[in-house]
C-alpha positions as CSV (number, residue, x, y, z in Angstrom):
1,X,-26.6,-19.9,11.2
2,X,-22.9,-19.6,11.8
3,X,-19.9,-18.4,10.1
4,X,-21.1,-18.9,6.9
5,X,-19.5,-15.9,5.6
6,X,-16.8,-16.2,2.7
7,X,-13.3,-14.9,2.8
8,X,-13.7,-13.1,-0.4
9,X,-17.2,-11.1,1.2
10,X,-15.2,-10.6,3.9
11,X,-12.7,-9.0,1.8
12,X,-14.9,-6.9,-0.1
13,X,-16.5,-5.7,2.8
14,X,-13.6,-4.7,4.7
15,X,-12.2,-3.4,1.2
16,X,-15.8,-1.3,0.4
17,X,-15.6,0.0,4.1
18,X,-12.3,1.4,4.5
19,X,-12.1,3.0,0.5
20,X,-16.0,4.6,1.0
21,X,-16.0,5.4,4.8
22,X,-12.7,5.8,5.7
23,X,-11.2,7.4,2.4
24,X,-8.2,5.1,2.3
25,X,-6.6,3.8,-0.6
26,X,-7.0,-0.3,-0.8
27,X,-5.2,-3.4,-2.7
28,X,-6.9,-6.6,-2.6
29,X,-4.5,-9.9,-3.5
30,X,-6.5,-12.1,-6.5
31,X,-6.0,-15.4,-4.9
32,X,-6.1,-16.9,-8.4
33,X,-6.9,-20.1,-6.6
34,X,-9.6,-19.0,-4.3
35,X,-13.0,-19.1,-6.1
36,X,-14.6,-17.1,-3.2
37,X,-12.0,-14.2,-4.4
38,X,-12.6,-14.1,-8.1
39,X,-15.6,-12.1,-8.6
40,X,-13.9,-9.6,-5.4
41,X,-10.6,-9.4,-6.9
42,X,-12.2,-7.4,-10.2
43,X,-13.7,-5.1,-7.6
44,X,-10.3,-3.4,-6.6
45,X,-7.3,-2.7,-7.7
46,X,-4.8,-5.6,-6.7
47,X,-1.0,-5.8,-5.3
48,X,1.5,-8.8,-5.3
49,X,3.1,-7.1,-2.4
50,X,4.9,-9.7,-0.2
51,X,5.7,-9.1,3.8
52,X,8.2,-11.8,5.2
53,X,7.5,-14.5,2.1
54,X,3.5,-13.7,2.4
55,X,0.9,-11.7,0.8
56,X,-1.4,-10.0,3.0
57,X,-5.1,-10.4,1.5
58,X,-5.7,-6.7,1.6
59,X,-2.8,-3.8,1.4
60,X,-4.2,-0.2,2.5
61,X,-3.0,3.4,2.8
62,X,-4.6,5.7,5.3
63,X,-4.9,9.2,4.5
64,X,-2.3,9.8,7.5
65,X,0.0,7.9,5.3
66,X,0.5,4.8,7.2
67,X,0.2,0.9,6.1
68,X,-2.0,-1.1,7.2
69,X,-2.0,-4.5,6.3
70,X,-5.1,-7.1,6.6
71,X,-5.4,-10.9,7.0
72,X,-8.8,-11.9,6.2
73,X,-10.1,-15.4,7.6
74,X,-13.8,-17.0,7.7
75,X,-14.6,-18.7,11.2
76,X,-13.1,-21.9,10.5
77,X,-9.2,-20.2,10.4
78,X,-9.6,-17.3,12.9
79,X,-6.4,-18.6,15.3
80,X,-4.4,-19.9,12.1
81,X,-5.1,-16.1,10.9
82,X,-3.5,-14.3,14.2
83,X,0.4,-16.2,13.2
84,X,0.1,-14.9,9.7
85,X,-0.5,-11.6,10.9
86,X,1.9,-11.1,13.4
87,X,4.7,-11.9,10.1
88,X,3.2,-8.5,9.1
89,X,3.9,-6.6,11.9
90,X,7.7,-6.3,10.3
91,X,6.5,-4.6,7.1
92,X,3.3,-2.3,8.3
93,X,2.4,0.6,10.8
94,X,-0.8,-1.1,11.7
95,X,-1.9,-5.1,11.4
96,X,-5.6,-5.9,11.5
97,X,-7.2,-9.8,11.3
98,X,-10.6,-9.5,9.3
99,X,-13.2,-12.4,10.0
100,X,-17.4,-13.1,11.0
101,X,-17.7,-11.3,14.3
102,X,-19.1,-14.2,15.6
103,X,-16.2,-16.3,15.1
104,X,-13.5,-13.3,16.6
105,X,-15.3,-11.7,18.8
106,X,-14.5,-14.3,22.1
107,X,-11.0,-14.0,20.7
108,X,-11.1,-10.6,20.4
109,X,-9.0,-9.2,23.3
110,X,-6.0,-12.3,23.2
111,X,-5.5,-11.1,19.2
112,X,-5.3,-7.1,20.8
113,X,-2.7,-8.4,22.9
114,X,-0.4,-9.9,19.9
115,X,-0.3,-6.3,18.6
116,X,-2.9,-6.9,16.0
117,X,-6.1,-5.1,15.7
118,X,-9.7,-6.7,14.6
119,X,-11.9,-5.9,11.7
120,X,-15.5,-7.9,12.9
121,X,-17.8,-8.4,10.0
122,X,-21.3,-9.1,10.4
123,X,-23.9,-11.3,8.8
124,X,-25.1,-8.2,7.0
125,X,-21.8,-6.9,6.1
126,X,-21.2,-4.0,8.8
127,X,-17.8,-3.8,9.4
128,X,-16.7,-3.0,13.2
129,X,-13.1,-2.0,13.8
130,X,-10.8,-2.3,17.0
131,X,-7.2,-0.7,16.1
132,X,-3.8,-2.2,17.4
133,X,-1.0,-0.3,18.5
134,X,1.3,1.6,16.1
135,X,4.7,0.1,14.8
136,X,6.6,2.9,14.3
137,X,9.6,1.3,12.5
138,X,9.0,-2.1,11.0
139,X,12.2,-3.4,9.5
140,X,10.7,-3.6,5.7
141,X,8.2,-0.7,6.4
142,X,10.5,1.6,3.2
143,X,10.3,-2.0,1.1
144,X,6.6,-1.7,1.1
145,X,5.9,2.2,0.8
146,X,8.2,1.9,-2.3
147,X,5.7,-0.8,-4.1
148,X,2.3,1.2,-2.8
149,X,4.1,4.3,-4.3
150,X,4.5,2.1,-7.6
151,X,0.5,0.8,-7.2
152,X,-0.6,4.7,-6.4
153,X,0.8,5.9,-10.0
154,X,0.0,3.6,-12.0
155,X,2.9,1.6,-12.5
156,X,1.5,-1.7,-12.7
157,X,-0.3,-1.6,-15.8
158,X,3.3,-0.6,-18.0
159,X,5.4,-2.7,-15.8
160,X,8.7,-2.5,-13.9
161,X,11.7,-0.7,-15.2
162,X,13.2,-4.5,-16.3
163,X,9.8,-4.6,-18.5
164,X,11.7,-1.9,-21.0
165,X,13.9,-3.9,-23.3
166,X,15.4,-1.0,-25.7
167,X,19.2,-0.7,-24.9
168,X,19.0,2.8,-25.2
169,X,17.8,5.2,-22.9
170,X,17.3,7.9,-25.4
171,X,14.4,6.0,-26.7
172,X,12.3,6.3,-23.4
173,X,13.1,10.5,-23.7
174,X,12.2,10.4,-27.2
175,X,8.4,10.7,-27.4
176,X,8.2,14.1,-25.4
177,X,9.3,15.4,-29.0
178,X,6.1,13.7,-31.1
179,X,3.8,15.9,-29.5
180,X,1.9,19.0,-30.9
181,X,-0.1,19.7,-28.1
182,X,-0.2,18.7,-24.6
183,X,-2.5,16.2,-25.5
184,X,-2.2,13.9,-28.9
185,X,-4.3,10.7,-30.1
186,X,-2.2,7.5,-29.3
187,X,-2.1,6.9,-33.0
188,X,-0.9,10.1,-33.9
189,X,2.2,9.8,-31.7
190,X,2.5,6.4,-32.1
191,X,3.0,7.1,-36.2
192,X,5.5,9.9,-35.8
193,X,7.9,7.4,-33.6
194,X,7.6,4.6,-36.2
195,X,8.8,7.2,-39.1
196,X,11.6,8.4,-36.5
197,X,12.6,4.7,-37.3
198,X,11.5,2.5,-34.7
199,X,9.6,-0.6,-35.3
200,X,7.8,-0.8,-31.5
201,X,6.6,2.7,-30.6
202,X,4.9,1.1,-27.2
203,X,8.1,0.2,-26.2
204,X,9.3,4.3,-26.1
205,X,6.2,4.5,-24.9
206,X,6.4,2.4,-22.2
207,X,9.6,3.4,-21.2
208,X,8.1,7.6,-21.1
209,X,5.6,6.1,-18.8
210,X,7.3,4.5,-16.5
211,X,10.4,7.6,-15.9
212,X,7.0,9.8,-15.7
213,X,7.2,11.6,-18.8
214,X,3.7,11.0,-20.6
215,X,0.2,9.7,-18.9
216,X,-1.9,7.3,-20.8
217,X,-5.8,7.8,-20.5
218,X,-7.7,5.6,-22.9
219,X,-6.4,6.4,-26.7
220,X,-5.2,9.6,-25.4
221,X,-1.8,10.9,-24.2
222,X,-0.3,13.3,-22.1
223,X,2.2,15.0,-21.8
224,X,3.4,15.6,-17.7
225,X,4.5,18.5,-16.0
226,X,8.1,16.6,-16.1
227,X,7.6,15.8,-20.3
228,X,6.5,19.2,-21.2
229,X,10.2,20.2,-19.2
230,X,12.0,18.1,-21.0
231,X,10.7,18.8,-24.6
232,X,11.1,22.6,-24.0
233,X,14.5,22.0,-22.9
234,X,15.8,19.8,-25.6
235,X,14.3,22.2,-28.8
236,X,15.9,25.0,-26.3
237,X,19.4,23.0,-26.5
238,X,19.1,21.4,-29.5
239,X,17.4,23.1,-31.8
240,X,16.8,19.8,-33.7
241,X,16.4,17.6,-31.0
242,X,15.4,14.7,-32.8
243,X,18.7,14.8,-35.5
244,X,20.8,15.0,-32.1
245,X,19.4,11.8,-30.0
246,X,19.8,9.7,-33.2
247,X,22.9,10.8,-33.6
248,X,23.8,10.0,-30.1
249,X,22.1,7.0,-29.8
250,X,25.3,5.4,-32.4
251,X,28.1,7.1,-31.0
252,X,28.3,4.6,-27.9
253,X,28.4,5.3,-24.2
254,X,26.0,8.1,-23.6
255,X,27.8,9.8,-20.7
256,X,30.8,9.3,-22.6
257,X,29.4,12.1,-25.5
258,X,27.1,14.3,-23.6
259,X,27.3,13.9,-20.4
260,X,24.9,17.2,-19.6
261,X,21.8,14.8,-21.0
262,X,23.1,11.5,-19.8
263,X,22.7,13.5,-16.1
264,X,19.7,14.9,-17.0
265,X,17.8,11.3,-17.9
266,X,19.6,10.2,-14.8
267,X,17.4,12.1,-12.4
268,X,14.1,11.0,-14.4
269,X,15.5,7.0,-14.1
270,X,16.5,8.0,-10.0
271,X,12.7,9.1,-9.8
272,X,11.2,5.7,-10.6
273,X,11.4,3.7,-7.1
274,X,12.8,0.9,-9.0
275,X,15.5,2.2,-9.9
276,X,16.2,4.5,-6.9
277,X,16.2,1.1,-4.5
278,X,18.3,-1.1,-6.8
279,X,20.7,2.0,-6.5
280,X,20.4,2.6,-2.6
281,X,21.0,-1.6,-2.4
282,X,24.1,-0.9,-4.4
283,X,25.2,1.6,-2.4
284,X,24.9,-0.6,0.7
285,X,26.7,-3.8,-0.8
286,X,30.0,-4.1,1.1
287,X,32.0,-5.4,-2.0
288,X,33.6,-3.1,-4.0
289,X,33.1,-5.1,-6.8
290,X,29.1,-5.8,-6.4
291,X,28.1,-9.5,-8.5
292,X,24.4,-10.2,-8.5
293,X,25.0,-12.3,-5.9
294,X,26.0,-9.9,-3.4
295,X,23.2,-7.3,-4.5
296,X,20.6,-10.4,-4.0
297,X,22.2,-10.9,-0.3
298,X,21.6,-7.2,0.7
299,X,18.2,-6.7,-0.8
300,X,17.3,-9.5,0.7
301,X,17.9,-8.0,4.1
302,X,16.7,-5.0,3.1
303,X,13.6,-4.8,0.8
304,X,12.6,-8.4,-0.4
305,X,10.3,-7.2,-2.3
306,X,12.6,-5.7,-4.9
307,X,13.9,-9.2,-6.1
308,X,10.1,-11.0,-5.9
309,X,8.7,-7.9,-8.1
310,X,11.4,-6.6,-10.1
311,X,14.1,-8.7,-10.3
312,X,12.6,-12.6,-10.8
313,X,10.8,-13.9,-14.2
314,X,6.8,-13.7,-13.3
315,X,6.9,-17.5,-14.2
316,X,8.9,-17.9,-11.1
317,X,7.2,-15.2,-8.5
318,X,5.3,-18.2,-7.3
319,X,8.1,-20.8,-6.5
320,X,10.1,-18.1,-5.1
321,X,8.0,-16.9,-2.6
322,X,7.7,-20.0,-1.8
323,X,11.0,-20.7,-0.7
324,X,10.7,-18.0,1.3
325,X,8.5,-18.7,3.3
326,X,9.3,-22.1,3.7
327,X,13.3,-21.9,4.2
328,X,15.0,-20.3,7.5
329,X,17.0,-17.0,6.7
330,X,20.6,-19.0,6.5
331,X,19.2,-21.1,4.1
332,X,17.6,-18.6,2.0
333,X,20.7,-16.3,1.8
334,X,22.7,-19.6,0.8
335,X,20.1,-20.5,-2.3
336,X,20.8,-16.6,-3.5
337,X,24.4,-17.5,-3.7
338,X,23.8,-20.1,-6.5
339,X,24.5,-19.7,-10.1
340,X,21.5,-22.0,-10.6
341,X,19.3,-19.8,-8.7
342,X,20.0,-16.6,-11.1
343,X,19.4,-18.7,-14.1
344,X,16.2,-20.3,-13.2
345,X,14.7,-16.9,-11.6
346,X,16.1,-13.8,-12.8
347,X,14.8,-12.1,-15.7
348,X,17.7,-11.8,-18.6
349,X,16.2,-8.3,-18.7
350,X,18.0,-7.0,-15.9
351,X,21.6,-8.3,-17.0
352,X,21.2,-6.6,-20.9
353,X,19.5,-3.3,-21.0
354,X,18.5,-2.5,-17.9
355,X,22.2,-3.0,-17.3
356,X,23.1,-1.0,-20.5
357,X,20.7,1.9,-19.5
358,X,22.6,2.2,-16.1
359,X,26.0,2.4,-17.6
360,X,24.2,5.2,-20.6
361,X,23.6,7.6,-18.2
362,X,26.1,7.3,-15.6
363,X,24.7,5.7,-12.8
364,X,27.0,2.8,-13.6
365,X,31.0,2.2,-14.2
366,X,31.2,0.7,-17.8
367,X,31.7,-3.2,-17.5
368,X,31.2,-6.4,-19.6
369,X,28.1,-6.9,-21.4
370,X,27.5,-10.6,-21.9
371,X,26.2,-11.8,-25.6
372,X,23.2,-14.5,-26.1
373,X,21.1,-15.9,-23.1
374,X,21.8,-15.9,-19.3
375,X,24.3,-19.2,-19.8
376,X,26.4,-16.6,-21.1
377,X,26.8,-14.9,-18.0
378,X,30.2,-15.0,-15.6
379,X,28.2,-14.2,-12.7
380,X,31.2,-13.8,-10.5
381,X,32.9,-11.5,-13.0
382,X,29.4,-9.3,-13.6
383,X,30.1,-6.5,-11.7
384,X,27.7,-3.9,-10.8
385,X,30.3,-1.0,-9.8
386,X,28.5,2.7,-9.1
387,X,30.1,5.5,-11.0
């Protein structure tokens, strides 16, 4: 019997071999509409990580460091498997095809050739691998590190910094200060924020998550290294913290009435790989008047995955990564032009307070903040102008 081997057992295999033998840290993608990947895709942790328009099956860190990224075929699509890899060779230090090793195995030494090493499975599930070369530089290796840094810490399960929808960025500091101990119940410190006044206490705690101020584990939380800092510093300058950051949080432009803390949440937000990449893209757009338009040109070129993952609606992800696999790089850069293309894709998030937060704590020249939905926007007049 021949190639009767699944690509989701392949997966798992490959997966279950390189996390238990190897030590290296995996991502499977859930092919929602691949039935041979459902029951494998609870099995490990999962990435939406795209290299040139595409999402290799499996995403891995070796303890060196290094990416490796896997395409995973059965024998019926071993050669249609060796194109799709080669697209990955521009975003990973290592490229491996997965498939039965009686299906690769004649192939074997023409897919060592392209640059991309072979993962043989067997019948009985032994995995048998045959490393490619190193790529020492691939052109969107720093686009990918950044989203496997996001995957290592947890990220995913609180979102992207365009996830936190309080204008403020006080309220993402704020929780540090509504804890006793170290550790607290969720419900105890999710009670103290409500009677601070806020109707939404996950969304401060989302936001102290995600600048890596507070760990959630189960219906406990606690407090980081970096949170346990900052609360010792703000009763140390404050005295009564809490009176202060409400009083703040009405007097306008953060930066503009105490700069010293505006600078000091500044380096927790320049932390978050997010928000350290949008800022790096800004730095590199020509114009000295950045729209969104020219900030979608340059990460384009630069780290692709920053607009698929952080910057467009998940409704959207799909159709997006579509188009880029489908349309030539001319084409592509001409759709991010369009005023249509920002409306349909972008999340309003990323206009209103992820905007505001920028412009709070300085990483941002003040500018126009547009009222009501994204139809509101003057895209050509929304500038995006470092401080």
């Amino acid at each position: 019997m021949r190639n009767l081997l699944s690509e989701g057992a392949i997966a798992a295999s490959v997966a279950r071999h390189l996390s238990e033998k190897n030590n290296w840290q995996v991502w499977i993608h859930p092919h929602s509409s691949a039935s041979s990947y459902r029951e494998v895709s609870s099995q490990f942790p999962s990435h939406s990580i795209t290299i040139n328009g595409y999402l290799p099956d499996l995403l891995a860190l070796d303890p060196q460091g290094m990416v490796n990224a896997i395409e995973v075929k059965d024998g019926k699509s071993v050669r249609e498997g060796v194109g799709q890899a080669v697209t990955y060779k521009r975003g990973a230090n290592y490229v491996f095809l997965a498939a039965p090793s009686n299906a690769v195995s004649l192939l074997k030494e023409d897919i060592l050739a392209h640059g991309i090493g072979v993962i043989e499975v067997t019948n009985d599930l032994e995995c048998f691998i045959n490393r490619p070369p190193f790529t020492s530089s691939p052109i969107f290796l720093k686009d990918i590190l950044r989203e496997l840094t996001l995957l290592q810490y947890g990220e995913s399960d609180v979102g992207r910094m365009t996830s936190l929808d309080l204008n403020h960025p006080i309220n993402y500091i704020s929780p540090v200060l509504f804890f006793d101990e170290e550790e607290c119940s969720l419900l105890s410190v999710t009670n103290n924020i409500i009677q601070w006044g806020m109707g939404r206490p996950e969304k401060n705690l989302r936001g102290a998550r995600l600048l890596g101020l507070v760990k959630k584990s189960d219906d406990v939380l606690v407090l980081t290294s970096d949170g346990n800092n900052l609360k010792r510093l703000l009763n140390r300058i404050y005295g009564k913290p809490l009176e202060r950051l409400n009083e703040l949080k009405g007097k306008g432009t953060l930066v503009d009435h105490d700069p010293e803390l505006a600078y000091l949440i500044k380096l927790f937000y320049l932390k978050n790989p997010d928000v350290n990449t949008y800022v790096n893209i800004l730095k590199s757009v020509e114009s000295k008047k950045p729209t969104i338009f020219d900030i979608l040109e340059t990460a384009f070129k630069e780290s692709p995955n920053l607009i698929v993952n952080f910057m467009v609606k998940r409704t959207r992800k799909n159709q997006v990564l579509s188009m880029l696999q489908k349309k030539s790089r001319n084409e592509m850069l001409d759709v991010l032009r369009t005023r249509n293309f920002v409306i349909r894709n972008l999340l309003k998030s990323l206009f209103f307070p992820f905007k505001r937060q920028l412009i709070h704590i300085g990483i941002l020249k003040p500018s126009k903040i547009w009222s009501g939905g994204m139809e509101t926007v003057d895209f050509s007049k929304d500038y995006w102008i470092l401080k």
